[in-house]
C-alpha positions, 0 to 999 in steps of 0.5 A: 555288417563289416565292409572290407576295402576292395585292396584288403579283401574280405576278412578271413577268420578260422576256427581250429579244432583242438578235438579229433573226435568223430562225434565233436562238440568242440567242432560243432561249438566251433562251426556256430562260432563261425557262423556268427563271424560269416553273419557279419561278413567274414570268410571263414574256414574250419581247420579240423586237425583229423584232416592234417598229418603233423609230426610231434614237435620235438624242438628239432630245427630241422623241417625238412623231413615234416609232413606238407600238412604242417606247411600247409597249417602254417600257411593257412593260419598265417592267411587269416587275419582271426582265429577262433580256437576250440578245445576240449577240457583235459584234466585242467588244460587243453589238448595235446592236439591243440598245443601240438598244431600251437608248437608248430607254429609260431610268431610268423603266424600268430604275432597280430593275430585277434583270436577268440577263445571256446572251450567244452567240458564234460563235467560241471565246472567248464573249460576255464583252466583250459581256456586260461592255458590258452591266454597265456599262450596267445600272449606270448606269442604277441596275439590279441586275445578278445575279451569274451570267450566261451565255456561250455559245462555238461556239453553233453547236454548242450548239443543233440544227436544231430549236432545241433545246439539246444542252448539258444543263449548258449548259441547266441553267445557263440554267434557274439564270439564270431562277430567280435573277433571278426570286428577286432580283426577288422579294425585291427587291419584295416587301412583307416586304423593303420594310418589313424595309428600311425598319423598318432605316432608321428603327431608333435608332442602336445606342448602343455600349454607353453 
């Protein structure tokens, strides 16, 4: 279990939702994901881009006509010291939706960040390209990208009429998804790693013996 610093306050990870469909497996992929993150103590918060009126972003520097819901996102991401983002599979990548809410947002809210990273595919294959895409994202906006991630082929077979997952190893690797973002997210800051980082940076040189 992650105990936080009293100052620091719990550790906030986030899952958003790269689908809009009524009937999501990315959604219900997600929501076991963060449950393996609440598992070790983490608040958690699923962001379902349904519930948010965003604009297209059309690279104009002008903001003052967006929708409250695209300051709202911001603000909420930028609040969560992880991420855990879901997608669908689309032709080899990942959905317009998702890469929408990514380019309306920015270094402000995804530099430092430890993301953890699920796709859902239909067919046999998975979600690999999509789940590829959103690496090169997450580097270039200067985020952590965890080592494990999650690809679910055939995930019509995976979830029932009901919304539960069938898949216990599937499941599990879910729930480790959750618990290892929440632990990068942790270590990355907490009090103790910033000042041990730190005390390193500032350490005299070793002198090699002379």
């Amino acid at each position: 279990m992650i105990s936080t610093d009293k100052q620091q306050g719990p550790i906030r990870i986030i899952g958003l939702c790269g689908s809009l469909r009524s009937t999501s497996a990315t959604r219900q992929a997600l929501s076991v994901a963060l449950n393996g993150a609440a598992e070790i103590g983490a608040e958690t918060q699923l962001v379902d881009l349904r519930n948010y009126e965003l604009v297209f972003c059309d690279g104009k520097d002008k903001e003052d006509d967006y929708p409250e819901d695209v300051f709202k996102l911001r603000r909420e991401i930028q609040q969560a010291q992880g991420l855990i983002l879901g997608t669908p599979e689309y032709h080899g990548g990942y959905s317009g939706v998702l890469k929408n809410a990514l380019d309306l947002m920015g270094f402000s809210e995804l530099q430092g960040k430890v993301i953890g990273l699920v796709g859902v595919a239909g067919g046999q294959t998975g979600a690999i390209n999509a789940l590829n895409g959103l690496r090169t994202v997450g580097r270039s906006l200067r985020a952590w990208i965890v080592p494990t991630q999650v690809s679910i082929a055939q995930a019509w077979r995976v979830f029932d009429g009901s919304g539960q997952i069938t898949d216990s190893d599937l499941e599990n690797r879910l729930l480790e998804l959750g618990h290892e973002v929440t632990r990068f997210a942790y270590l990355h800051t907490s009090e103790q790693a910033l000042q041990f980082l730190e005390s390193w940076e500032t350490a005299k040189q070793n002198p090699g013996g002379e």
